[in-house]
C-alpha positions in Angstrom: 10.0 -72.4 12.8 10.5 -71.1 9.4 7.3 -69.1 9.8 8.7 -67.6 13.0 11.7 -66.6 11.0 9.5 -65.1 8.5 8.0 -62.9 10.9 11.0 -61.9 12.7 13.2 -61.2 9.5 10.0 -59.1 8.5 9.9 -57.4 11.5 13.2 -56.5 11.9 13.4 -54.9 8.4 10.4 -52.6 9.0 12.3 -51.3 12.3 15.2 -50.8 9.9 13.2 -49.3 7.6 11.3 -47.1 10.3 14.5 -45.9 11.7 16.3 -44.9 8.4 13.0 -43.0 7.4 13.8 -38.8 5.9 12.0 -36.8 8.5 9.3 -35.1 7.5 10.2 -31.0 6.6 8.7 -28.2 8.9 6.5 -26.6 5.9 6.0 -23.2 7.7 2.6 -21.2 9.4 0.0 -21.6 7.1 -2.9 -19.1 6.3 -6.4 -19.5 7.0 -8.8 -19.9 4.0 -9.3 -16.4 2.1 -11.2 -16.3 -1.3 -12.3 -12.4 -1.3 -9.5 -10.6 -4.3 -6.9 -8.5 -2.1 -8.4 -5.2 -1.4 -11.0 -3.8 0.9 -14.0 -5.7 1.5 -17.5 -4.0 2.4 -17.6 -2.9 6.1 -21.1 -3.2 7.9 -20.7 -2.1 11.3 -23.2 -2.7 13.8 -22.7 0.2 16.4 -22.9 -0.2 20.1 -21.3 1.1 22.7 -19.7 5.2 23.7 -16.8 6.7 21.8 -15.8 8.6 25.2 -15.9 5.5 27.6 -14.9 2.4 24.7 -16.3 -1.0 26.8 -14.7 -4.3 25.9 -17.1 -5.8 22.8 -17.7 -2.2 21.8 -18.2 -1.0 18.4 -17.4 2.8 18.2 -18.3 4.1 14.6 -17.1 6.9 13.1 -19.1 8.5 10.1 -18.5 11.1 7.6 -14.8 13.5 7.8 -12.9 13.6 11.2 -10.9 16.8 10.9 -8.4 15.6 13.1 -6.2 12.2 13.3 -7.7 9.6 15.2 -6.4 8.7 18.0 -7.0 4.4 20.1 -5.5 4.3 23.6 -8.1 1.9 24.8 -8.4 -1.7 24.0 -10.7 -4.7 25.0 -10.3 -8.2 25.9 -8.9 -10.8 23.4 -12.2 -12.9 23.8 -13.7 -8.9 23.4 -11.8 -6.8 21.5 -13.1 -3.2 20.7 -13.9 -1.9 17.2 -13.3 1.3 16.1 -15.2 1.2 12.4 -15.8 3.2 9.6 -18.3 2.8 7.1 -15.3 2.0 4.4 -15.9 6.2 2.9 -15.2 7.4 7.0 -12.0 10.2 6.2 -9.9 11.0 8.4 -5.9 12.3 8.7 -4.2 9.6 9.8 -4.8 6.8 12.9 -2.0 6.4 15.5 -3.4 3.1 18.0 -1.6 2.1 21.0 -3.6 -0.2 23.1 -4.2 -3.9 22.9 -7.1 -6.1 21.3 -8.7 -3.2 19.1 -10.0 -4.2 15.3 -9.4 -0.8 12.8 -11.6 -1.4 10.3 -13.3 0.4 7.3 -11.3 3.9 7.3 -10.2 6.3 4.9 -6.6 7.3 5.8 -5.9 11.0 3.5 -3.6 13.2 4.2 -1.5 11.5 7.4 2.0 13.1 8.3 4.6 10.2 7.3 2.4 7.1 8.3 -1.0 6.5 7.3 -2.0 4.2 10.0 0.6 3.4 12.9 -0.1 0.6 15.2 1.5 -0.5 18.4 -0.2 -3.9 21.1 -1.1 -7.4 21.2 -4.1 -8.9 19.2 -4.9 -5.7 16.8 -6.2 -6.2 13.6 -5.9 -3.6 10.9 -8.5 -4.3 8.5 -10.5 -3.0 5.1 -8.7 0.5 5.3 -7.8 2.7 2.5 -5.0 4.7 2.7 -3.7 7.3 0.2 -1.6 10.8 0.0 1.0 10.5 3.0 2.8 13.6 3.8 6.3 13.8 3.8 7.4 15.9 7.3 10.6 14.2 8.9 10.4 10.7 8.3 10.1 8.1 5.9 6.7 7.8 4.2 4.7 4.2 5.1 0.8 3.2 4.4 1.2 0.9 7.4 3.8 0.1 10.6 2.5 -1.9 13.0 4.6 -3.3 16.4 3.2 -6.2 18.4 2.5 -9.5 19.2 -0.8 -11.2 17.2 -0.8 -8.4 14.5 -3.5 -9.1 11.6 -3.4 -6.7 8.8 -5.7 -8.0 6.2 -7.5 -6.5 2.8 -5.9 -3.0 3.2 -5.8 -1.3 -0.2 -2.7 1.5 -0.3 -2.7 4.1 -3.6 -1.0 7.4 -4.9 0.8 7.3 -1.4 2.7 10.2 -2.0 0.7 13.4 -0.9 4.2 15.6 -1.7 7.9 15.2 -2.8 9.5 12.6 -0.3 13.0 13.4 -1.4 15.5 10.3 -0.6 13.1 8.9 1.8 12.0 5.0 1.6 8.2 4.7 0.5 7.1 1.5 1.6 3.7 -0.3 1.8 3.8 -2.2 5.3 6.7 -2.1 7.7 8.1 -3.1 11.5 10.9 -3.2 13.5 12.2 -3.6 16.4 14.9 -0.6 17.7 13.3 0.3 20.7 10.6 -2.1 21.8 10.5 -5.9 21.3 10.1 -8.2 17.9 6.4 -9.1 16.5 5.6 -12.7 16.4 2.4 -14.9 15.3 1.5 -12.1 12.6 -0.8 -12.3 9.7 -0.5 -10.2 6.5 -3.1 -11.4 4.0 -5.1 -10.0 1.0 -3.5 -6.6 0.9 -3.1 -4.5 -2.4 -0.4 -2.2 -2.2 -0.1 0.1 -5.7 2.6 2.2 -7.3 5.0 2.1 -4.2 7.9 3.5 -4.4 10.2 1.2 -2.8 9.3 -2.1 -0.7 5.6 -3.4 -0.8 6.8 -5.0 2.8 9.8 -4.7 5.2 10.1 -7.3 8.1 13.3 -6.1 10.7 13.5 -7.9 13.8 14.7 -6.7 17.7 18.6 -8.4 16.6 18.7 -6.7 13.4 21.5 -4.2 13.0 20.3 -1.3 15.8 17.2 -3.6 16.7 16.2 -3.3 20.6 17.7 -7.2 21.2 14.4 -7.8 23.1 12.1 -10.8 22.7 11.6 -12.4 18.8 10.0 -12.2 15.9 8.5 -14.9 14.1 5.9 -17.2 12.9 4.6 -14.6 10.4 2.5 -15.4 7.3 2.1 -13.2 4.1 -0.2 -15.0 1.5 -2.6 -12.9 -0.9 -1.1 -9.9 -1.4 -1.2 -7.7 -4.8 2.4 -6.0 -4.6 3.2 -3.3 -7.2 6.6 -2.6 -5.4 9.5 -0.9 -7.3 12.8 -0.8 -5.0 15.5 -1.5 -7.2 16.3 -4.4 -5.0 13.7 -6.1 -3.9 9.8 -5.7 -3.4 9.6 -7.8 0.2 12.7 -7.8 2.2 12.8 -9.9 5.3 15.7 -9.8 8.6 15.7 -11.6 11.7 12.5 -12.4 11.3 12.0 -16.6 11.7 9.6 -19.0 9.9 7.7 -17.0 7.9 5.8 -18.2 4.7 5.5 -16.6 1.7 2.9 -17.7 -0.2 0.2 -16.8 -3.1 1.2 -13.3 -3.9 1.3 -11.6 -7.0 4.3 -9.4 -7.3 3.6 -6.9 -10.3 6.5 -4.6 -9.5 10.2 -4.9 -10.8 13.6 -5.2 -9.4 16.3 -7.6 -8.6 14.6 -10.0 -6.9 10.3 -10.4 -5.5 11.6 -11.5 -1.8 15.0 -10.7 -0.1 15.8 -13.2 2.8 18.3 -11.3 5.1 20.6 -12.0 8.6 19.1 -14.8 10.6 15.8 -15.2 8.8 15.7 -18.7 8.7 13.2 -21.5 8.0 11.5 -19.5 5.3 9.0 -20.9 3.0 7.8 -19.5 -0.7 5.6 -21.2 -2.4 2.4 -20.7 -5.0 3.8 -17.1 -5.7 3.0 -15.4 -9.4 5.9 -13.4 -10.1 5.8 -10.8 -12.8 8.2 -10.3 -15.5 9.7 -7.2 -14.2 11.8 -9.4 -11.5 15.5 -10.9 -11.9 14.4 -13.6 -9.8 12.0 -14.4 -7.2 14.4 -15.5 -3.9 17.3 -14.0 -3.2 20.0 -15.0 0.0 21.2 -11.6 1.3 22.9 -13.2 4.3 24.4 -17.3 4.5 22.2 -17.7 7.5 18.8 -17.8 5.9 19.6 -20.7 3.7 18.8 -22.5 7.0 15.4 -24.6 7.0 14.8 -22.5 3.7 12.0 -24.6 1.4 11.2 -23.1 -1.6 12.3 -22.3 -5.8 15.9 -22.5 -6.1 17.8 -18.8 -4.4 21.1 -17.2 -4.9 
């Protein structure tokens, strides 16, 4: 009987125990293994397919100088996506890319009119590009904006972006938002190095953002790996109504107030692993109460 008890006392502490357990805490997307040091990585093409009928699977390579911007309206499949590749020295004035499942790869972006490469679908991966001396016309001067669902933009490398004097304008690295279409969610931004910019090495605006679109979401976003030499005066990665996105393992070189800005409604953000220069008040800032929700990380104000 006593053993019976034993077992039952046991037992009914464990349940107690069980039940009064802290739940575990969401820790945030994670990033799939990358060893290679932010930058572009050698592209090796191997060619197949017709630049004037693209096929899905397709490799369309481009060699040498194209004299005028390069223009992707037709994408693949997401178990075939098309390429369209340089051989990482291919020049060319700007790439504008509106179709879905496409891989950018291995271009020389020199002399584009506000945005070096601009790219708008689902599943496209910018990758291994270099892009340098964007011209200021009539808009703000950006390496890279991209819009879409699935975006990858990985081991870009961004330098003397300024072609000419961009006035007042905002020089940033990598941007989105969401005014007139809808947000951008699953996205990976990893092994970038983004040099002597201006302002924000990364801006993150999503569709309910003050003049957003109010259609769809974004979130689930990951930047990990990125070399930022970012000099707004406030902050070098600012992010708003964008949800669960993870900061982690960037080196922030730049200066300002603060390395990462968390803004309106961009909750359950995690920063961790991050080397943060000396040039930085602090590394997390709260621009808004609402992203001190489901926020793990170093301590914020």
């Amino acid at each position: 009987m006593r053993g019976l008890l034993a077992v039952l006392v046991v037992g009914l502490f464990t349940a107690l125990a069980a039940g009064c357990a802290t739940p575990s805490r969401t820790v945030g997307p994670t990033a799939p293994a990358d060893t290679a040091p932010p930058g572009v990585r050698p592209v090796a093409p191997e060619c197949r397919g017709d630049a004037g009928d693209p096929r899905p699977g397709d490799v369309i390579c481009f060699r040498g100088k194209l004299d005028d911007p390069l223009k992707i309206s037709v994408g693949g499949t997401p178990d075939a996506p098309i390429v369209y590749s340089g051989d990482g020295s291919t020049e060319v004035p700007g790439i504008t890319a509106t179709a879905d499942d496409v891989v950018i790869q291995g271009f020389v972006s020199n002399g584009a009119d506000s945005t070096g490469i601009w790219a708008s679908g689902r599943n496209v991966t910018v990758q291994d590009n270099t892009v340098t001396q964007v011209r200021h016309t009539d808009d703000d001067v950006d390496a890279i904006r991209f819009f879409g669902d699935g975006f990858r933009v990985l081991h870009n490398s961004v330098h003397d972006l300024e072609a000419n004097d961009v006035g007042d304008s905002h020089v940033d690295c990598i941007q989105t938002y969401a005014t007139s279409g809808p947000g951008s969610s699953h996205v990976l931004i990893q092994g970038n190095r983004c040099e002597g910019i201006r302002a924000q090495c990364l801006i993150g605006e999503g569709p309910d953002d003050e003049g957003g679109s109010g259609r769809g979401v974004s979130r689930n976003w990951v930047f990990d790996r990125n070399y930022c030499d970012a000099n707004a005066k406030a902050q070098s990665v600012v992010l708003e109504d964008v949800q669960n996105v993870t900061l982690s393992n960037n080196e922030m070189v730049g200066k300002g107030n603060k390395a990462f800005a968390l803004g309106k409604n961009a909750t359950g953000t995690v920063v961790r692993d991050n080397r943060i220069g000396s040039g930085y008040g602090r590394e997390v800032g709260f621009d808004h109460p609402s992203a001190q929700q489901g926020y793990q990380g170093p301590p914020a104000r």
